[in-house]
Each structure stands twice: as structure tokens, then as C-alpha cells.
C-alpha positions in Angstrom: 260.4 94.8 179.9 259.0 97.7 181.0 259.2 98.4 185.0 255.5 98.8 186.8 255.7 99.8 190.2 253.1 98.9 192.6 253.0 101.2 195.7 250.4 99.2 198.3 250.0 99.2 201.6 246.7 98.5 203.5 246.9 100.9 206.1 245.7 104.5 205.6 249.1 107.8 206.1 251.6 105.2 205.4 253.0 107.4 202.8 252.3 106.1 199.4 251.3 108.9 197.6 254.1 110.5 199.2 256.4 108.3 197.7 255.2 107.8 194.4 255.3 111.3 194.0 258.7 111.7 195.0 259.7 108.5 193.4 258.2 109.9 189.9 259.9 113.6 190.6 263.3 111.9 191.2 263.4 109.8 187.9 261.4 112.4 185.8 264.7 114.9 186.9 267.2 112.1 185.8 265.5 112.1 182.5 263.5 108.8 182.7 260.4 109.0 181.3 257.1 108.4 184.1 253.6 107.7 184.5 251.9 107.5 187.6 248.2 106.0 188.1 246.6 106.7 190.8 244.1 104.1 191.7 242.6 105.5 195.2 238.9 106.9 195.1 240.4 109.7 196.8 242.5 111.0 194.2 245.1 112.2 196.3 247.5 112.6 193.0 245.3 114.9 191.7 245.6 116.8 194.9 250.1 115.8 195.0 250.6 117.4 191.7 248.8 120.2 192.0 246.4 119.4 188.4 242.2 120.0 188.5 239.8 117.9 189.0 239.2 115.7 186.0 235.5 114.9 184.3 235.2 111.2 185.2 235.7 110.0 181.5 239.0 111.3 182.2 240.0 109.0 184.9 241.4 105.6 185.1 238.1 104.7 185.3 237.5 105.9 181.8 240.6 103.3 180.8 238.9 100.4 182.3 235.8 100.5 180.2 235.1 98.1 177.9 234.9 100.1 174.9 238.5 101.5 175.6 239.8 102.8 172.5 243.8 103.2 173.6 243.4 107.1 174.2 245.3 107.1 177.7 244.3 110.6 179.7 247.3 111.5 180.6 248.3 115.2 182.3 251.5 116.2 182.5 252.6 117.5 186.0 255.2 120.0 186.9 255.7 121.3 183.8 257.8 123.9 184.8 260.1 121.6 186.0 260.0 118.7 183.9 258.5 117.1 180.8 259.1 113.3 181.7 256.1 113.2 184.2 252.9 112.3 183.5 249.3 111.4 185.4 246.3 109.1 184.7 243.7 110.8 187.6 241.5 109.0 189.9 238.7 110.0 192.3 235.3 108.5 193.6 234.2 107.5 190.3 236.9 104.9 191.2 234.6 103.9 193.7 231.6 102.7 191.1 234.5 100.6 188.9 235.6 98.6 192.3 232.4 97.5 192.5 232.2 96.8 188.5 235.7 94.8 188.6 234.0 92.1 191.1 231.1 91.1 188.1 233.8 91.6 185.3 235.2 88.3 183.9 238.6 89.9 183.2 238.3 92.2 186.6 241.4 91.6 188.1 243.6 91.5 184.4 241.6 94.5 183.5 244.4 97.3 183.7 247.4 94.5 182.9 244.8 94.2 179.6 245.0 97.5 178.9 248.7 98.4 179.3 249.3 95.1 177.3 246.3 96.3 174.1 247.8 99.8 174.2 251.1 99.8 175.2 252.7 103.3 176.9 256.4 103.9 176.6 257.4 105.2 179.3 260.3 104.2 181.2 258.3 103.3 184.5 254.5 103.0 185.4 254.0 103.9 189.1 250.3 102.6 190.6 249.4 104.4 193.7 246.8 102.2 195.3 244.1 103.0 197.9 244.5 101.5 201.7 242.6 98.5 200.7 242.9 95.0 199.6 240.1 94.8 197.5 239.6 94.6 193.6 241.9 97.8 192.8 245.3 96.8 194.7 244.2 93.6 193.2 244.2 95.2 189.4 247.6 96.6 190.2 249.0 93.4 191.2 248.3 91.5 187.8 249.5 94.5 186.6 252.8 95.2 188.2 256.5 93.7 187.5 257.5 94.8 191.3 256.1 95.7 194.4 257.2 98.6 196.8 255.5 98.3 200.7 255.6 101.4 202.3 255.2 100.9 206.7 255.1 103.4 209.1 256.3 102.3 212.4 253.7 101.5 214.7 252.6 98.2 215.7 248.8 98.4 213.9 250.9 99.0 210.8 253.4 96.2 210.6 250.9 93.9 211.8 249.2 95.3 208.6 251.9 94.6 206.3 252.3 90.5 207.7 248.7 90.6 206.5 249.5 92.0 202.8 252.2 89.6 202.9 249.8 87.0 203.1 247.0 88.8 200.4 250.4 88.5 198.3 251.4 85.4 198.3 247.4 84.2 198.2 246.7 85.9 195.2 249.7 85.5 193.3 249.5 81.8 193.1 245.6 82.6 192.9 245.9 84.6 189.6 248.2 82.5 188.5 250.9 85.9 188.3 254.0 84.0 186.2 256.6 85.7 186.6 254.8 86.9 190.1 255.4 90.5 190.7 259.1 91.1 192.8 259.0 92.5 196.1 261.7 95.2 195.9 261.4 96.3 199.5 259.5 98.1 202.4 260.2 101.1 202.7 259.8 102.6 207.0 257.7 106.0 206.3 257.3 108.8 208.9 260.4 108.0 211.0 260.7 110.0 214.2 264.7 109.2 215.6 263.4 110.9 218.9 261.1 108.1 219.3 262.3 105.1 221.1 260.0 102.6 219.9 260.6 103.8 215.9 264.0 103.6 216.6 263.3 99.8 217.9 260.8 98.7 215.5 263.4 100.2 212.7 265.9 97.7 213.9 263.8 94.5 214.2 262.6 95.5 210.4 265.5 94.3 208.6 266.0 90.9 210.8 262.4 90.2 210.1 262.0 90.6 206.7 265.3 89.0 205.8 264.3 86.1 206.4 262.0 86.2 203.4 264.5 87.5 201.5 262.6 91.3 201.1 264.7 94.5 201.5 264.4 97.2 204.2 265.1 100.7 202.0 266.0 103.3 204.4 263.2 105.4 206.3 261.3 108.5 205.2 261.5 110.5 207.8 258.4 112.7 209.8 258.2 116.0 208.7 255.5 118.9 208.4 257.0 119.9 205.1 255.6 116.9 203.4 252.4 118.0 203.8 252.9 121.6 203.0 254.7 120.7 199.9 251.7 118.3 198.9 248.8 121.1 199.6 251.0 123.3 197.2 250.5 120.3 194.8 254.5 120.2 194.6 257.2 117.8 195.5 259.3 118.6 198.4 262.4 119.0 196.1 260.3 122.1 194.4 258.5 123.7 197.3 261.8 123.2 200.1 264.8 122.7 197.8 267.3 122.8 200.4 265.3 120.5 203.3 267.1 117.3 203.9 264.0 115.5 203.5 264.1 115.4 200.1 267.1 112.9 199.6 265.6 110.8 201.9 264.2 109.0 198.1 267.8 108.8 196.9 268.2 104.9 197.5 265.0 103.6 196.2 265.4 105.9 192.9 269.1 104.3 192.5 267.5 101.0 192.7 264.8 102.0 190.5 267.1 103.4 188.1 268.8 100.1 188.4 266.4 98.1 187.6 265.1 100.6 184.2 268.7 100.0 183.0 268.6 96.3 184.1 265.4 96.2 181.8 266.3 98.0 178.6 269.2 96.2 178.4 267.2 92.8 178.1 265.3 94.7 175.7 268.3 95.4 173.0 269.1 91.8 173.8 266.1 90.5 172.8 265.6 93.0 169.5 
């Protein structure tokens, strides 16, 4: 019953380490329990929450390895802040395990294998995926129980996102996925209101995606802050407290939260 969050988009700055960041700052504050995975060669979490560079043994790449003994390498981040966050690093040795998850018979089920061998207990599991749709966003698919999509709003990106849609549906029936991972929205990143076409494409998003039943969350907005906040290895609620910005994650976390209390509750039902 536990809730895994998939953050994928295929297009490169369309926000999702942003968001899983703030996504895992927001619950971690409201005292649910966190663990992000960051799946991207680049390691851009390690760079988000402020923590050193790992040896590669201590990566995610080191949890897909066969002789896996259950010993998760988890870092806590913002400790000053918080002790309900944790992450499992990436970085290029992510790079080497892509290409090892293609000749792996259990490739794509690899991480679902591992979180199902040696269960953590956290409240939420958050994978931040690369810009890709190749054999990582493809392990955090068979992994996840929903699916976040943030877009930013240009034309290259949506047309992007029609194509994930596609990858999704493929590969769910594919892998055989039962139940398949939800959808819980798309999420419009690095909104600019002064911009006529955002302001357009914004209102043509809902329509669109109604029609196959997804939800439009309400839109990140542009701002330089973000990046300052993330080169300080901090989430904007730390580094800007008072900027606006920073409650522009309030209704995704209320549906998150939603759906953690949705979850434990089938869990005493079932016990």
C-alpha cells in the first residue's frame, strides 16, 4: 500500500527534480516519512539537497546489483530541518547499469524487485527519472503505484508528453503492470503569466487532457529563485521562506497526502 511516485518527463528543464524536491520537503515538514531515488546519470539530487558526492557502491546503482544484500544507502537531507527525508544518490555510474538493465532478464522489474525483497517504510518513495525513455524511467514504471508528468509550456514539450503518453500506455500493457501505475496529473512547470502563449497553452491543457481522464495540477511558476535555492542545495521554502513560489507545491502535496492517508487506511483494513 505504500505510495511510489514516478516523476518522468522526456524532455530535459521540465522541472522534475524541482518538484520532487519540493514534493519531498513539503511532506517531510507535515511529518510524513520520504525517500527520494534519483535515477538520472546526472545526479542532480545530489546537487538539490545539498549532500557529496557518493562512491558509486553507494548509489542506486549499488541497489541494483545482483548480490544486493537489503542495505539501502540512504542520506538524510536537510537535517537541520527535518528528519523524515531521505536520499538514494545517483550519478554517471547510472549510465553503465542502463546499459546492464537491457541484457538483465529481470531489467525492467529490477528496482520493483528490490523494494519488494527489502521493503522500506517510508510513507512515500519519490523516483526522479532522467529526460529519457529508456531502461531507467522504464525501472521506475514497474516500480511506481502513480505517475506525476511534469510539462513546461512550449510546443516541443507537450508534443513530448503526447509521446510519453504513448511510451505509457505501450509499456504498461507490455510489462504486463496489473494494477498499471495511476496517472495523478501533469503538472505545467516554469509558468511565465506575461507570456501570451503560456497563458494559452495553460488553458488548452486541461480540455486536452480531460478527455483522458488525467488531471491538470496548477502551474509552477518561472522564477530565478529556483535555481539559486537548488545551487545552495536547499529547497525554496529554506533558502526564500517568504517567496510566493514556494506554495506553488501546496496542491499536489494535498493530493499526495491524500492519497498516503487513502493508503494506510486500506492497510489497517487489511491487518
Amino acid at each position: 500500500m505504500q505510495i511510489r511516485l514516478a516523476v518522468i518527463s522526456n524532455a530535459g528543464g521540465s522541472g522534475k527534480t524541482t518538484l520532487s524536491v519540493h514534493l519531498a520537503y513539503e511532506l517531510a515538514k507535515r511529518r510524513h516519512t520520504v525517500a527520494l531515488m534519483d535515477l538520472d546519470p546526472q545526479g542532480s539530487l545530489t546537487l538539490f539537497c545539498g549532500l557529496a558526492q557518493p562512491e558509486p557502491e553507494n548509489t542506486l546503482a549499488g541497489v541494483l546489483k545482483d548480490n544486493f544484500d537489503g542495505s539501502w544507502p540512504l542520506t538524510p537531507c536537510w537535517t537541520g530541518q527535518t528528519d523524515k527525508a531521505v536520499v538514494c544518490q545517483g550519478g554517471m555510474i547510472l549510465t553503465q547499469t542502463a546499459d546492464e538493465l537491457v541484457l538483465h532478464k529481470r531489467g525492467a522489474y529490477l528496482l520493483s524487485d528490490c523494494l519488494n525483497d527489502y521493503p522500506l517504510k517510508h510513507d512515500l518513495i519519490i523516483f526522479d527519472c532522467p529526460a529519457t525513455l529508456g531502461p531507467l524511467p522504464l525501472m521506475a514504471l514497474a516500480a511506481s503505484t502513480h505517475l506525476i508528468i511534469p510539462v513546461q509550456l512550449e510546443p516541443k514539450s507537450i508534443q513530448g508528453a503526447a509521446h510519453l503518453l504513448e511510451w505509457y500506455y505501450y509499456h504498461c500493457k507490455h510489462l504486463r503492470l496489473k494494477p498499471s501505475p495511476e496517472i495523478i496529473g501533469f503538472v505545467p512547470n516554469q509558468y511565465d503569466s506575461r507570456r501570451g502563449a503560456h497563458r494559452q497553452m495553460l488553458a488548452a491543457l486541461p480540455e486536452q487532457l480531460e478527455q483522458m481522464s488525467i488531471r491538470t495540477f496548477s502551474p509552477i511558476r518561472d522564477s530565478a529563485e529556483f535555481v539559486n535555492a537548488s545551487g545552495q542545495g536547499l529547497p525554496l521554502h529554506i533558502y526564500r521562506p517568504g517567496h510566493p513560489a514556494k506554495d506553488d507545491f501546496q496542491e499536489i502535496t494535498s493530493y499526495l497526502i491524500n492519497l498516503i492517508g487513502k493508503s494506510t487506511s486500506k492497510t489497517k483494513k487489511i491487518k
